[in-house]
C-alpha positions in Angstrom: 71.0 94.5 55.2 70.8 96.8 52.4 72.9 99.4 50.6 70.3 102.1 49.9 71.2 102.1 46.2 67.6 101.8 44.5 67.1 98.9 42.4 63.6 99.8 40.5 60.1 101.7 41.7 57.4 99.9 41.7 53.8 101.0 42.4 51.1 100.8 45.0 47.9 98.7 43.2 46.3 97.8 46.5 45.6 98.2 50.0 44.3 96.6 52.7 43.5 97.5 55.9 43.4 94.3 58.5 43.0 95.2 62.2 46.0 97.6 62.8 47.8 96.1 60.2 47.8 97.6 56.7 49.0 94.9 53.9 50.4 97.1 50.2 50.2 95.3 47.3 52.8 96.5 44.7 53.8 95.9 41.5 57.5 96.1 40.1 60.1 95.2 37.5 61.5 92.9 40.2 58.1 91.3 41.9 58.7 87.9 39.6 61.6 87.1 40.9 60.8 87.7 44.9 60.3 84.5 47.1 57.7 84.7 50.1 59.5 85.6 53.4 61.9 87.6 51.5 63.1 90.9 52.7 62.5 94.1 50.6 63.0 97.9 51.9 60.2 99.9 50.1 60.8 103.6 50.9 63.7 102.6 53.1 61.9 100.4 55.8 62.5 96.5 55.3 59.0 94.6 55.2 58.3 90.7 54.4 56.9 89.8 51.5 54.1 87.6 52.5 52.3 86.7 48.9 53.0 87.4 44.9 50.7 87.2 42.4 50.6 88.7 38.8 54.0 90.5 38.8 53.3 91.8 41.9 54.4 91.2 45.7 52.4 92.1 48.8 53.8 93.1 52.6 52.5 94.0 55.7 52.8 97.0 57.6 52.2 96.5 61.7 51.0 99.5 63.9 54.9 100.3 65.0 56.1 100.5 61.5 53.0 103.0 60.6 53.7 104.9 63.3 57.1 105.0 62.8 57.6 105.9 59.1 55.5 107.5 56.6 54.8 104.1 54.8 50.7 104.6 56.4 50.7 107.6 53.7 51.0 105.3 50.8 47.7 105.2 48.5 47.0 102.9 45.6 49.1 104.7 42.3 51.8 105.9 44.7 55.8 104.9 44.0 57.8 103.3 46.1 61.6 103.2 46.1 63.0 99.3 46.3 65.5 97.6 47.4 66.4 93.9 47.8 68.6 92.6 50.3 72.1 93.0 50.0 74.4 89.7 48.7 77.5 89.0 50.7 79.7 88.5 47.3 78.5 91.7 46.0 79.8 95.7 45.9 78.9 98.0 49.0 78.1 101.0 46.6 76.3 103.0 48.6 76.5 102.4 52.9 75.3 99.9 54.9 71.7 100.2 55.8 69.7 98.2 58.1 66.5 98.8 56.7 65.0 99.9 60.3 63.7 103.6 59.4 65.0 105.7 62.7 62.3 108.6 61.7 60.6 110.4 59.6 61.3 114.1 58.0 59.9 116.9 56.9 61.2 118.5 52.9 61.7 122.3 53.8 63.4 122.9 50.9 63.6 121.9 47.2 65.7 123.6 44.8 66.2 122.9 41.0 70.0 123.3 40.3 71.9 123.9 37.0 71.5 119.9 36.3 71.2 118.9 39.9 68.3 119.1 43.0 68.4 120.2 46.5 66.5 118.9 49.3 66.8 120.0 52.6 65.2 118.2 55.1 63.8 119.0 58.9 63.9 116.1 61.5 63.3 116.3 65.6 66.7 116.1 66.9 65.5 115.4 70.5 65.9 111.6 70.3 69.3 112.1 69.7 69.9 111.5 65.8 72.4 113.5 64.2 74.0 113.5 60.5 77.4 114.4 59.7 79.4 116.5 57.3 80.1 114.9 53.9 78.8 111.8 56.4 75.6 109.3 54.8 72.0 109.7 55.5 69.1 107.1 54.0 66.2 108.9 52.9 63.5 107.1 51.5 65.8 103.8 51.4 68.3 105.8 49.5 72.2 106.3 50.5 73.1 109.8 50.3 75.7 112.2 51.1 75.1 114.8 53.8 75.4 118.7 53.1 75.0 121.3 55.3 74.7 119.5 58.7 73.1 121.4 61.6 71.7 120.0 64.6 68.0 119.2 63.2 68.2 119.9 59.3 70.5 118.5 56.3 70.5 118.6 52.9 71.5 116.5 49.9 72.7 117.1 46.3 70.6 114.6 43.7 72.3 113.6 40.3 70.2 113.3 37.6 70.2 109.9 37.4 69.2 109.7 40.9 65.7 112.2 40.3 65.0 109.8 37.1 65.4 107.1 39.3 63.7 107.5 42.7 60.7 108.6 44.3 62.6 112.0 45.2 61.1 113.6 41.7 57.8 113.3 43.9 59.1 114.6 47.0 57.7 118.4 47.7 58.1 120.9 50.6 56.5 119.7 53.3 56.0 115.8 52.7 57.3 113.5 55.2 60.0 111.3 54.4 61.9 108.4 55.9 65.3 108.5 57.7 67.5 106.1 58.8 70.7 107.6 60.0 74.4 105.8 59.5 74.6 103.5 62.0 78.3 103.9 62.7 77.1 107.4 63.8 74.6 106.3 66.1 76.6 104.2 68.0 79.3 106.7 68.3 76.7 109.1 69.6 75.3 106.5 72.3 79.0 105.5 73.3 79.3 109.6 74.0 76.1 110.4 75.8 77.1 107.2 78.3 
């Protein structure tokens, strides 16, 4: 379980194709202090990490998880948004967040504010997803609020601190992003389509 508060980028430094499976190989502020078979959202979507080496950590990506997120569109220099697992004595600062991208979206908007950014994003509302006024949406493994709901698109206000901070900077009209909608709101919507 996660909170989708960002702890630190790190950076793609190698890939591997392996069968079907693709293993990333990236280095972070944080990759010294992860244990093998520890859990780790990059970009939102929870991978194992399965070796470290040199201040880096590598995980592997299976066939479902490429061709269910946009991790497959990594390449080596890229940055990726991480976050470890959430501790049980610890603050639930942003929402809880499994981790388990839902889909990806498209950017269809980005809008420099008066000290603030504004991405809208485009998403296939036929299986049933939906986000919710002033309600939470994870993009990219990070917990933000929801503006401007309609029945396929949203958008989010970033804080400074949050552009400096994320992938997002990177983030341009029409690049694919992850989204894992609040699950509270997903099991509300399967209780009402029963």
């Amino acid at each position: 379980m996660f909170t989708g508060i960002i702890e630190t980028l790190g950076e793609v430094t190698a890939i591997k194709n392996d069968h079907t499976n693709i293993h990333f190989t990236i280095s972070s502020a944080i990759s010294h202090e992860l244990k093998i078979d520890q859990s780790v959202a990059h970009n939102g979507v929870c991978l194992t990490v399965v070796s470290l080496a040199d201040g880096a950590h590598t995980v592997t990506a299976i066939d479902e998880t490429l061709n269910k997120t946009s991790i497959g569109n990594l390449k080596v220099g890229s940055r990726v948004n991480l976050e470890r697992c959430m501790q049980m004595n610890a603050r639930l600062d942003g929402h809880i967040v499994q981790g388990h991208v839902d889909q990806t979206a498209v950017c269809v908007k980005r809008a420099e504010l008066d000290g603030s950014w504004e991405y809208r994003f485009k998403y296939d509302s036929s299986s049933g997803n939906v986000t919710v006024e002033k309600g939470s949406a994870c993009v990219n493994g990070i917990s933000l609020t929801v503006v401007n709901s309609t029945t396929d698109e949203f958008s989010v206000f970033i804080i400074p601190y949050t552009f400096e901070h994320t992938n997002l900077q990177e983030v341009q009209v029409g690049d694919t992003v992850n989204l894992e909608f609040d699950i509270i709101g997903k099991y509300v919507a399967r209780l009402m389509n029963k």
